[in-house]
C-alpha positions as CSV (number, residue, x, y, z in Angstrom):
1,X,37.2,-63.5,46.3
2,X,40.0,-65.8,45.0
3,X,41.8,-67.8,47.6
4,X,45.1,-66.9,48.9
5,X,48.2,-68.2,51.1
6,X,49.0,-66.4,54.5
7,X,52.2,-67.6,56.7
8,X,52.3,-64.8,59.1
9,X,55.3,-63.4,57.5
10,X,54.5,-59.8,55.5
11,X,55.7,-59.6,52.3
12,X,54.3,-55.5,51.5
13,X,57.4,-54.3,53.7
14,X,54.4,-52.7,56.3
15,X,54.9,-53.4,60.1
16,X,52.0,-55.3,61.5
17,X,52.4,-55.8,65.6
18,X,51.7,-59.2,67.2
19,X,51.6,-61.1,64.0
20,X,53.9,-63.8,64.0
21,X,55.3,-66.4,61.8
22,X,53.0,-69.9,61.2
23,X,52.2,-72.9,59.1
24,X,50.3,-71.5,55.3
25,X,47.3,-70.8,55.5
26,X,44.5,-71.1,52.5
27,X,41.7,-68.1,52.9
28,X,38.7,-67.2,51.1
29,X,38.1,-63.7,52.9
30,X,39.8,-60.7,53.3
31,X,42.1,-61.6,56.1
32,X,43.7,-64.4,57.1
33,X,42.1,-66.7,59.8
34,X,45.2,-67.3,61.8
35,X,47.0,-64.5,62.0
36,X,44.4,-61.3,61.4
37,X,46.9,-60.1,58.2
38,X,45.1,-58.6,55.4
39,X,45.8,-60.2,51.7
40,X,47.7,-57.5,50.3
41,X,50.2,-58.1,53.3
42,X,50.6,-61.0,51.0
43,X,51.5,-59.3,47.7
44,X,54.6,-57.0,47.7
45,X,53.9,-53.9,45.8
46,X,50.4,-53.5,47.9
47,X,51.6,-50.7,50.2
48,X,49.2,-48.4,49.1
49,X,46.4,-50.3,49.8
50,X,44.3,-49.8,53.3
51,X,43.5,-52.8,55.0
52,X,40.2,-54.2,55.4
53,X,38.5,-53.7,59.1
54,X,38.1,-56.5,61.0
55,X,36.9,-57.0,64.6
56,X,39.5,-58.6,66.7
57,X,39.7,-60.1,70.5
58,X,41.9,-57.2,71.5
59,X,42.7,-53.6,73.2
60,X,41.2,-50.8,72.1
61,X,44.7,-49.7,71.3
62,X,46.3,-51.0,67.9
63,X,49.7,-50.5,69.0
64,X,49.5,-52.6,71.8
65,X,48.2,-55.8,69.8
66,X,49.1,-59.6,70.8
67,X,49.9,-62.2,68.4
68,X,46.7,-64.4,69.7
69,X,44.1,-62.5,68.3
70,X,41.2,-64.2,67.7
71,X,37.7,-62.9,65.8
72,X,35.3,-62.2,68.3
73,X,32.6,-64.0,67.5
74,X,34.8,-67.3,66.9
75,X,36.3,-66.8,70.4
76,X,32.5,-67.0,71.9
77,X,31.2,-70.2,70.0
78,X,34.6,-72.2,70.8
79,X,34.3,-71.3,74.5
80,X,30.3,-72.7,74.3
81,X,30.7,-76.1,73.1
82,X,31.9,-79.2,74.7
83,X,34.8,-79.2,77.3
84,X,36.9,-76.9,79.3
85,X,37.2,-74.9,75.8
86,X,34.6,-76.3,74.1
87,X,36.0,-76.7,70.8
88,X,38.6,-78.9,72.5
89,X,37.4,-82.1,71.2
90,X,39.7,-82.2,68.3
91,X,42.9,-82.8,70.4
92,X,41.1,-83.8,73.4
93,X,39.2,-86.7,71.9
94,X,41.2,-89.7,74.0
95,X,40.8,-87.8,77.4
96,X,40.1,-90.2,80.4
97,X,36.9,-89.4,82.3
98,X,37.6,-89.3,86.3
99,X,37.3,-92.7,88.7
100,X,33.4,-91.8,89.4
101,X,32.4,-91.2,85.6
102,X,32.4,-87.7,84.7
103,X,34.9,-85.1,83.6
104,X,36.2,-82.6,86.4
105,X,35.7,-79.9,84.2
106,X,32.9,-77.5,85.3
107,X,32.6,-74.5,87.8
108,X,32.5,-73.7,91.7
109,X,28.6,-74.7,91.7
110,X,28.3,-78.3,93.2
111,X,29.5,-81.6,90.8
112,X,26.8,-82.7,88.5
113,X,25.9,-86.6,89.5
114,X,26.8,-89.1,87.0
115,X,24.3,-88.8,84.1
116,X,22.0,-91.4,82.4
117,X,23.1,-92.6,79.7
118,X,20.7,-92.6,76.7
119,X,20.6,-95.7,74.8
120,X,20.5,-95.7,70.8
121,X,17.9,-93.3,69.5
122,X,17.2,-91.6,72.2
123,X,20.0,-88.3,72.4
124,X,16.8,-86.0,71.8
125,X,14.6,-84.6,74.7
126,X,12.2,-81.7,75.1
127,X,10.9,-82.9,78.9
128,X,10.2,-86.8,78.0
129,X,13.9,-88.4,78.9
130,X,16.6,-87.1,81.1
131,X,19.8,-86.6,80.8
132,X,21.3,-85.7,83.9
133,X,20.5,-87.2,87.0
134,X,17.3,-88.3,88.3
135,X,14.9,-87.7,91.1
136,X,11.4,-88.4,91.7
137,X,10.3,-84.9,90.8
138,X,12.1,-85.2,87.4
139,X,10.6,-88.7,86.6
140,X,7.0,-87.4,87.3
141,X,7.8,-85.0,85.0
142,X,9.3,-87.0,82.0
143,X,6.0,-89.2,82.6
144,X,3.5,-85.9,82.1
145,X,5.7,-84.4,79.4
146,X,5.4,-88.0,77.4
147,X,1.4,-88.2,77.8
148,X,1.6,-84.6,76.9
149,X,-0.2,-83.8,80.2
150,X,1.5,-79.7,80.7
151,X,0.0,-79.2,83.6
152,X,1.5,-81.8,85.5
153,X,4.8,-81.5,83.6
154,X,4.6,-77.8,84.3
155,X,4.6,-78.7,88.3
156,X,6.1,-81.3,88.7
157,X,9.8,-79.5,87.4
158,X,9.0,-76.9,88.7
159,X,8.9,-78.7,91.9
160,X,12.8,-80.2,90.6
161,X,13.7,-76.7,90.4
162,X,12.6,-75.5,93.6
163,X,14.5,-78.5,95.1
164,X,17.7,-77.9,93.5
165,X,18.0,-75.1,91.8
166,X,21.1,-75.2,90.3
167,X,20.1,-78.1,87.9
168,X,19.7,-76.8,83.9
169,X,17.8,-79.7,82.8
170,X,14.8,-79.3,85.5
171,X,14.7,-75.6,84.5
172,X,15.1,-76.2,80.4
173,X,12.0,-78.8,80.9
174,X,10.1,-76.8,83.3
175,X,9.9,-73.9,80.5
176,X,9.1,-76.5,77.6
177,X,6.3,-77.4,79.3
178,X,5.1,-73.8,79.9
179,X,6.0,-73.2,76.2
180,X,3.8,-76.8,75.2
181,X,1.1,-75.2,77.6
182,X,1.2,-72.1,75.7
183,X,0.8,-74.1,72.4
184,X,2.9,-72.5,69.3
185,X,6.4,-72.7,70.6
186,X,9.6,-71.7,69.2
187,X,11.9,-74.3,69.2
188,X,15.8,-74.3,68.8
189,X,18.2,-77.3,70.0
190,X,21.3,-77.0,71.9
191,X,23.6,-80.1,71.7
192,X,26.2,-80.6,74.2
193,X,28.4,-83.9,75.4
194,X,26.4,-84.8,78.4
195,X,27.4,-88.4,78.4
196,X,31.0,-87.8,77.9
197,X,31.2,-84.6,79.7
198,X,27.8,-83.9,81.7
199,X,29.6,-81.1,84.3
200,X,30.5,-79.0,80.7
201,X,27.2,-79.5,79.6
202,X,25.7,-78.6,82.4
203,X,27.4,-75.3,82.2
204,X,26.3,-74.7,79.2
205,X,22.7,-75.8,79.4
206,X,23.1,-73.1,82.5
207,X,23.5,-70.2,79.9
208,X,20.7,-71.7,77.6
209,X,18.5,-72.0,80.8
210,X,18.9,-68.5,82.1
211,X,18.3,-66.9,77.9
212,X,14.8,-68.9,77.7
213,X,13.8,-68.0,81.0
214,X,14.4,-64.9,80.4
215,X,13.0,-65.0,76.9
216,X,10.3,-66.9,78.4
217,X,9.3,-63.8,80.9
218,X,9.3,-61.1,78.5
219,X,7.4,-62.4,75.6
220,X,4.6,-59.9,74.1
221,X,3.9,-62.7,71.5
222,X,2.4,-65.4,73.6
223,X,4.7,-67.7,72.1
224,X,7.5,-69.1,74.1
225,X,11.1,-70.5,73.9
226,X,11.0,-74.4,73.8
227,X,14.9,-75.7,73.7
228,X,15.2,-79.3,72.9
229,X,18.5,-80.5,74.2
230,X,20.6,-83.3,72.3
231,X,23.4,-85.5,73.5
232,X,26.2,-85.1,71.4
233,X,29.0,-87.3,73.1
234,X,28.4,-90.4,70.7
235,X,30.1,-89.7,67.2
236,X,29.2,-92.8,66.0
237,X,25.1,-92.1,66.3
238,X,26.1,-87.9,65.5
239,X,24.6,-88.8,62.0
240,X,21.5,-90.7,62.9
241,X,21.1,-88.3,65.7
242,X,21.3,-85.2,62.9
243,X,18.9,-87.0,60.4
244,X,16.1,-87.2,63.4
245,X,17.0,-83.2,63.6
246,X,16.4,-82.7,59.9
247,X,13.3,-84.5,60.4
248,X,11.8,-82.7,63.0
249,X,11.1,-79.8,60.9
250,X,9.9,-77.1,64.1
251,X,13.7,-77.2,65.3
252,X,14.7,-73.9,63.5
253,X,18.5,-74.0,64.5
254,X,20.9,-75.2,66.9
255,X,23.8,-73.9,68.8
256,X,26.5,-76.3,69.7
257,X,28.5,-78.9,68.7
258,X,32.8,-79.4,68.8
259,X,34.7,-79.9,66.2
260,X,35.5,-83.8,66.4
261,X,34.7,-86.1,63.9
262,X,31.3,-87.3,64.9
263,X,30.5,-83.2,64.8
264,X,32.0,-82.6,61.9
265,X,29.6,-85.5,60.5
266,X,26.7,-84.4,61.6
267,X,27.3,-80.5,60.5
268,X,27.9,-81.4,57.0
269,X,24.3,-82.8,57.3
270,X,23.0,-80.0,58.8
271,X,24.4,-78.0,55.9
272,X,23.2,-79.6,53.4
273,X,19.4,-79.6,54.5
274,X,19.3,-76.3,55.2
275,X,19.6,-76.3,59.2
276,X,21.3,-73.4,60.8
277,X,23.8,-74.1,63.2
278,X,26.3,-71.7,65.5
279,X,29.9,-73.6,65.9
280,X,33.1,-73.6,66.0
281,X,33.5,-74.8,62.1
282,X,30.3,-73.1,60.9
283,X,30.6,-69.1,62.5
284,X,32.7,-66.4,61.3
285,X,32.7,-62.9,62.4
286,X,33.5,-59.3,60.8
287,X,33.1,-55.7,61.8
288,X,29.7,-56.4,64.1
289,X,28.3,-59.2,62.0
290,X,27.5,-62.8,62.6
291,X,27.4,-64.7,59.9
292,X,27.4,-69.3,59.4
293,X,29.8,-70.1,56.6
294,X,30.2,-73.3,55.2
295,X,32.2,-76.5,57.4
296,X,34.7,-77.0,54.8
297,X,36.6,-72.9,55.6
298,X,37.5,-73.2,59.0
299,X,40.5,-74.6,59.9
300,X,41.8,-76.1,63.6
301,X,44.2,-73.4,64.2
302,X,41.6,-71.4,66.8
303,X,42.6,-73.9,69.6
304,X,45.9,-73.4,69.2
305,X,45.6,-69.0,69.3
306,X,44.1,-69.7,72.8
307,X,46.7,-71.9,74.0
308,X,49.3,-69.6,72.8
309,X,47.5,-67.2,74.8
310,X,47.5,-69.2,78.3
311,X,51.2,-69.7,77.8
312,X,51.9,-66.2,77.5
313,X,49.4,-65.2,79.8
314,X,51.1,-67.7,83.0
315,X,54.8,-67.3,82.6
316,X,54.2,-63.6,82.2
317,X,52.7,-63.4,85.5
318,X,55.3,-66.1,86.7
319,X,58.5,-63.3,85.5
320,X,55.9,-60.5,87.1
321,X,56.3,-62.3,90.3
322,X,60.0,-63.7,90.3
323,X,62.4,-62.2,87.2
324,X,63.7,-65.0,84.7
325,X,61.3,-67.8,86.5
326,X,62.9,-71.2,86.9
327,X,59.6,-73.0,85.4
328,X,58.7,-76.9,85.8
329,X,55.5,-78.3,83.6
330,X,53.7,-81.3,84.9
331,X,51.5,-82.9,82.2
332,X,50.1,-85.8,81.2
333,X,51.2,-87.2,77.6
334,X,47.9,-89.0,76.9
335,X,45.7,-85.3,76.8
336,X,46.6,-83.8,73.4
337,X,45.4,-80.6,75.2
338,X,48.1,-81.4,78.1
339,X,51.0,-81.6,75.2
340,X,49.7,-78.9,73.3
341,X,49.4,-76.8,76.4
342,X,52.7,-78.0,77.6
343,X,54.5,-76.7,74.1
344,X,52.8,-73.4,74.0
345,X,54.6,-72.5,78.0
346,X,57.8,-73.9,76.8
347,X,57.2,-71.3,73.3
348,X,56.8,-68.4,76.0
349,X,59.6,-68.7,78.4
350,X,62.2,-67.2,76.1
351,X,60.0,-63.9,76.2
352,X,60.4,-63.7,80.3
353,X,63.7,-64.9,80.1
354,X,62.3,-68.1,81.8
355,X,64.1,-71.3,82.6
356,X,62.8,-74.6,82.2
357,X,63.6,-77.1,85.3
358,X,61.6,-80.0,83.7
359,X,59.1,-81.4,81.8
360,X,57.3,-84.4,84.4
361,X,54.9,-86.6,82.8
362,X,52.2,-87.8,85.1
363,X,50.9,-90.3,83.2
364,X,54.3,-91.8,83.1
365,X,53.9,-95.0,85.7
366,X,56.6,-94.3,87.8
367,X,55.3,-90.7,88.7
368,X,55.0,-89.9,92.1
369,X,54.4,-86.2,93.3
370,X,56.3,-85.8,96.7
371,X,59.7,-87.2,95.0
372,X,58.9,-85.1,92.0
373,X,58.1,-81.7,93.7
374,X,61.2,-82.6,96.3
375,X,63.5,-83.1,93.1
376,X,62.3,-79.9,91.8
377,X,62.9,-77.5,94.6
378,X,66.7,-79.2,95.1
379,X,67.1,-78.3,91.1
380,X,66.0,-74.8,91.8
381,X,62.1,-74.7,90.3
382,X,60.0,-72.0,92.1
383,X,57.5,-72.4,89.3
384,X,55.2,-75.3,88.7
385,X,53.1,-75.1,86.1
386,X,50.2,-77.4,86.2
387,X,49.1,-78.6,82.3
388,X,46.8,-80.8,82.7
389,X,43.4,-82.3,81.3
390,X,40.5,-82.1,83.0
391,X,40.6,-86.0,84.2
392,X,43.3,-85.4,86.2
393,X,42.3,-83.0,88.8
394,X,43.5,-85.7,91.6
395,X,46.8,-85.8,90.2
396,X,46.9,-82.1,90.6
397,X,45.6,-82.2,94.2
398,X,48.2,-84.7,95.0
399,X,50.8,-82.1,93.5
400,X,49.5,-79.5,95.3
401,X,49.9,-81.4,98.3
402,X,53.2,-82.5,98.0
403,X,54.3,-78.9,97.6
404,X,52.4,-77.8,100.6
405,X,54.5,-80.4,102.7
406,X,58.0,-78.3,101.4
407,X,59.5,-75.8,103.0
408,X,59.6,-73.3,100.3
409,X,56.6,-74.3,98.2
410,X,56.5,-73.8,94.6
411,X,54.1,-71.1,93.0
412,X,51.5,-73.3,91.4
413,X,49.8,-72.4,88.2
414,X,47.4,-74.3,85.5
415,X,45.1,-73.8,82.8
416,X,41.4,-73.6,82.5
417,X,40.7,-77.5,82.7
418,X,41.3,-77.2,86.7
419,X,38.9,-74.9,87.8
420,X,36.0,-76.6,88.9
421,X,34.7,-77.8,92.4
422,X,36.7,-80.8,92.6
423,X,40.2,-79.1,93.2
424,X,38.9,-76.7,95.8
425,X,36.9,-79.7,97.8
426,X,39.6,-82.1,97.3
427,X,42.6,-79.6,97.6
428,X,41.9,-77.9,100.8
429,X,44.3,-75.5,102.0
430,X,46.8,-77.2,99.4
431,X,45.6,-75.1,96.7
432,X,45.2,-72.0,98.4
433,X,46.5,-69.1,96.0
434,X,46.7,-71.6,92.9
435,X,46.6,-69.6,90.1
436,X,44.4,-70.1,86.7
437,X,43.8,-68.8,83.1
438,X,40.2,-68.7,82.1
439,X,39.2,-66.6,79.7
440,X,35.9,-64.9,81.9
441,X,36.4,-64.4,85.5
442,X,33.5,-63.9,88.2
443,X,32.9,-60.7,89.6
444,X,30.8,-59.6,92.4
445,X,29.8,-56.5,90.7
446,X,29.1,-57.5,87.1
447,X,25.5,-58.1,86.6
448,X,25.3,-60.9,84.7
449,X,27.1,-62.6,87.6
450,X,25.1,-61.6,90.1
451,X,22.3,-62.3,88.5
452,X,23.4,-66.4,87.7
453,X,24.6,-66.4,91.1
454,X,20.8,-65.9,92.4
455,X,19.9,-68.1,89.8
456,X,22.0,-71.2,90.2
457,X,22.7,-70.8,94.1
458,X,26.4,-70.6,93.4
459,X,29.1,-69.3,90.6
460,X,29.2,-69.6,87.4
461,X,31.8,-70.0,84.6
462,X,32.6,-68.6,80.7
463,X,30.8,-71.5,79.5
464,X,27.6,-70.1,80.6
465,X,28.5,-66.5,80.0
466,X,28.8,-67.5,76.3
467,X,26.5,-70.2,75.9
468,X,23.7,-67.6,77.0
469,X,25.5,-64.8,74.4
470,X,24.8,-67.8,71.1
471,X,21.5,-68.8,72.6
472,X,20.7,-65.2,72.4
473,X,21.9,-64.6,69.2
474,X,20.2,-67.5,67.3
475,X,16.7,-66.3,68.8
476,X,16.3,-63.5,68.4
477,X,16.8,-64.2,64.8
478,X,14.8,-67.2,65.0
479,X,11.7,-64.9,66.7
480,X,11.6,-62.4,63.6
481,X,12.9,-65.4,61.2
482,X,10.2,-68.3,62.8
483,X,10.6,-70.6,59.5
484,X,13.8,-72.9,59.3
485,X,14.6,-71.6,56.0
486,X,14.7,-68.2,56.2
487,X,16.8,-68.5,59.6
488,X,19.4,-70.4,57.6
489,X,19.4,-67.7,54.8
490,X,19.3,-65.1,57.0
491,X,22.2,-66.4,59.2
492,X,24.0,-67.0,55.7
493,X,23.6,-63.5,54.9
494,X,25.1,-62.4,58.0
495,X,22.8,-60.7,61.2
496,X,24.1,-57.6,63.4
497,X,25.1,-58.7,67.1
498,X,23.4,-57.0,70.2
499,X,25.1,-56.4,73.5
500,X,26.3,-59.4,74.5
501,X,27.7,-60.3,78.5
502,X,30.3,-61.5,76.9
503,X,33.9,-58.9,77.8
504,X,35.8,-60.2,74.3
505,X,38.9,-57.9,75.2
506,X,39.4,-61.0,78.1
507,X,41.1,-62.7,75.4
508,X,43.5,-60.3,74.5
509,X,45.5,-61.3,77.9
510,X,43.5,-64.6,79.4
511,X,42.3,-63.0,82.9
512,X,43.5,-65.0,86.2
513,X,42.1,-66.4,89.1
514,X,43.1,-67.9,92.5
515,X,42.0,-69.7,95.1
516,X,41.2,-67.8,98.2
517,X,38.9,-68.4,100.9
518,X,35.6,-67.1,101.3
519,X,31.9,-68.3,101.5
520,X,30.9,-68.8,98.0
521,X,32.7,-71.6,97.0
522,X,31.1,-75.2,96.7
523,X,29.7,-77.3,99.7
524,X,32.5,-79.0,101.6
525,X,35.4,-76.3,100.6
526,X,36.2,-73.0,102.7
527,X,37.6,-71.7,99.0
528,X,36.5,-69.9,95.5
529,X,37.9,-68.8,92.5
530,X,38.4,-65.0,92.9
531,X,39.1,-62.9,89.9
532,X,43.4,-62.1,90.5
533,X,43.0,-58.3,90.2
């Protein structure tokens, strides 16, 4: 198909609900990537035309279609990989990691310790290196995996597990060595930014963790799921660290990566040796096919759809809760996701007939949150929106704070990036009833919840949801594919998705949380994240 130019505006006379107006767009396929609008909405004179099917991120019902669609599939691999969006990299590349030296970004389980950090060479590990943080059990295990000793490997993480069970890298090396004991494993990669964002990855690795144990218990075959798990935070070794891939010719594919520039690197490498690989730039979806297209069509616009989607998704609740909301955004100017975040609100008010208060800047060096939050409530605010990155989580407690201390408190709200452990242990009874997008919500009766929640000894977030929806979805290709080759041709071609635990009509409105108390939050807070029903 020749390409074509879509800017959200129809030119075939046709209605098309949610599509909105946005920068050209050059397409290959039959729809556009942004927007969802076929290419005879392009061309006037096309009215008799039908357009193409497409799956969408939507309600069953056509009529009641938002203008942040996004393809299914897409929607699950951006979620996957890398930070509080995965595919978040791109704008959130100059994020500040938090005063003890990882991102707050990750879910009610406990924090994930500060990891090792691997030096030059060594961002590849089946069981020999860790990653994440180290105990006795763990070492005793590198130390077997290295002599290629199984049964010791086999006991001694299985002994890490046992001790703390909510740790993805003791459980990912406890099956490699059952897999090495086996002899004849399968072997797929999963690369995630463990340095740079180790609580992420560790909700990721989660999700890989629970498919390969699972995997892992059910095989007829006798051969077993071996996951080797690379470091992907350096984008100046991504290349060097993709080369070693190439050469390790048993790794039959990979799921992960962002979409920053050391990525993007190392996925054109990938490409051109044949290596299959699920992410954001190399996965497209139609109808109930997943399919790896080349790096060069995708375009940055998916971050931007979910954004627009948050925005919506808060001030609508905020006019649900208080007609024509008098709104105030705190951000912080040196978090590209913060500003993009912070534009996408301000784009929604006019639809609730919202009023903006002010735009406070908490990187700004003069900020201080009980004279802001007090200036607020005398200018009429009783909306505070909280856009901000994942390293500032203390700022936000100290917001939260300073509106707990005022006689009318503001209704606080924020994006994805704050729900983690840190803002319930920190917050206290400051952030009770906060309220967050995230686009997958725990619930008590869903059974891939409950199911993690046995698993890992506490909740778990979208990040391991999906991660465990790709890992599933490369395998079982890889198992009936078991040559690197064919799983990048086959992958090429296009492969039919099973169920998946993944709810895709979440995105059509991001579902809410809030903090309320109960029993299943993490150690040291007497709150959780409970779906807002």
């Amino acid at each position: 198909m020749s390409s074509w130019t879509c800017d959200g505006v129809p030119k075939d006379g046709k209605q098309y609900p949610g599509v909105s107006p946005h920068t050209p767009q050059v397409n290959t396929g039959p729809d556009c990537i942004i927007c969802g609008l076929p290419k005879e909405a392009m061309n006037p004179g096309t009215q008799g035309k039908q357009k193409p099917s497409k799956t969408f991120v939507a309600g069953s019902s056509g009529s009641g279609s938002s203008p942040w669609l996004i393809p299914a599939i897409l929607a699950l691999i951006i979620v996957i990989l890398g930070g509080g969006v995965a595919a978040f990299f791109l704008l959130r590349g100059q994020d500040t990691p938090d005063d003890n030296g990882f991102s707050g970004s990750q879910t009610e389980i406990d924090p994930t310790p500060p990891p090792i950090t691997p030096s030059s060479g060594d961002s590849i590990s089946r069981g020999d290196k860790l990653f994440l943080q180290s105990t006795p059990e763990k070492e005793t295990g590198t130390q077997a995996f290295a002599q290629e000793n199984w049964a010791e490997a086999v006991t001694a993480y299985e002994t890490a597990v046992q001790k703390n069970a909510n740790d993805p890298e003791s459980r990912i090396y406890w099956q490699n060595a059952q897999a090495k004991q086996a002899e004849n494993p399968i072997t797929i990669a999963v690369a995630v930014p463990i340095s740079s964002s180790p609580d992420s990855a560790a909700e990721i690795l989660r999700g890989v963790a629970k498919y390969q144990t699972e995997f892992n218990q059910s095989s007829t075959s006798g051969q077993l799921l071996e996951v080797a798990i690379i470091d992907s935070s350096d984008p100046t070794t991504a290349p060097n660290v993709a080369q070693t891939v190439i050469n390790t010719p048993d790794i039959l594919g990979i799921v992960g990566y962002g979409i920053d520039p050391g990525s993007q690197a190392a996925l054109q490498q990938y490409e051109s040796a044949g290596v299959a690989v699920l992410s954001p730039l190399t996965t497209s979806f139609q109808e109930s096919t997943l399919k790896t297209i080349p790096i060069d069509t995708k375009e940055d616009e998916l971050l931007v759809n979910y954004l627009q989607a948050v925005g919506k998704t808060l001030t609508q609740y905020a006019a649900q809760q208080q007609p024509s909301p008098n709104i105030a955004i705190f951000y912080n100017s040196d978090s590209g996701y913060s500003q993009q975040l912070q534009q996408e609100i301000i784009n929604a008010l006019p639809e609730v007939q919202g009023i903006l208060i002010e735009q406070i800047d908490i990187s700004s060096p003069n900020f201080d949150a009980n004279t802001s939050v007090s200036n607020l409530q005398n200018n009429g605010a009783n909306v505070a929106i909280l856009a901000l990155s994942k390293s500032k989580v203390s700022q936000a407690v100290e917001i939260a704070t300073a509106n707990e201390n005022q006689g009318s408190p503001l209704r606080l709200m924020g994006g994805d990036e704050l729900y983690n452990a840190d803002i319930l242990v920190q917050g206290g009874n400051a952030i009770a009833g906060i309220i967050l997008a995230v686009p997958w919500s725990f619930s008590p009766t869903d059974d891939f919840a409950k199911d993690a929640l046995q698993s890992w000894k506490g909740r778990v977030s979208w990040r391991t949801a999906t991660a465990y929806d790709a890992t599933k979805a490369l395998v079982e290709n890889v198992s009936q594919n078991p040559d690197r080759a064919m799983v990048f041709q086959s992958l090429n071609n296009g492969v039919t998705l099973s169920d998946s635990t993944t709810d895709f009509n979440l995105f059509n409105e991001v579902p809410l949380v809030q903090a309320v108390k109960g029993n299943e939050g993490p150690e040291g807070s007497d709150y959780q994240f409970d779906s807002l029903q």
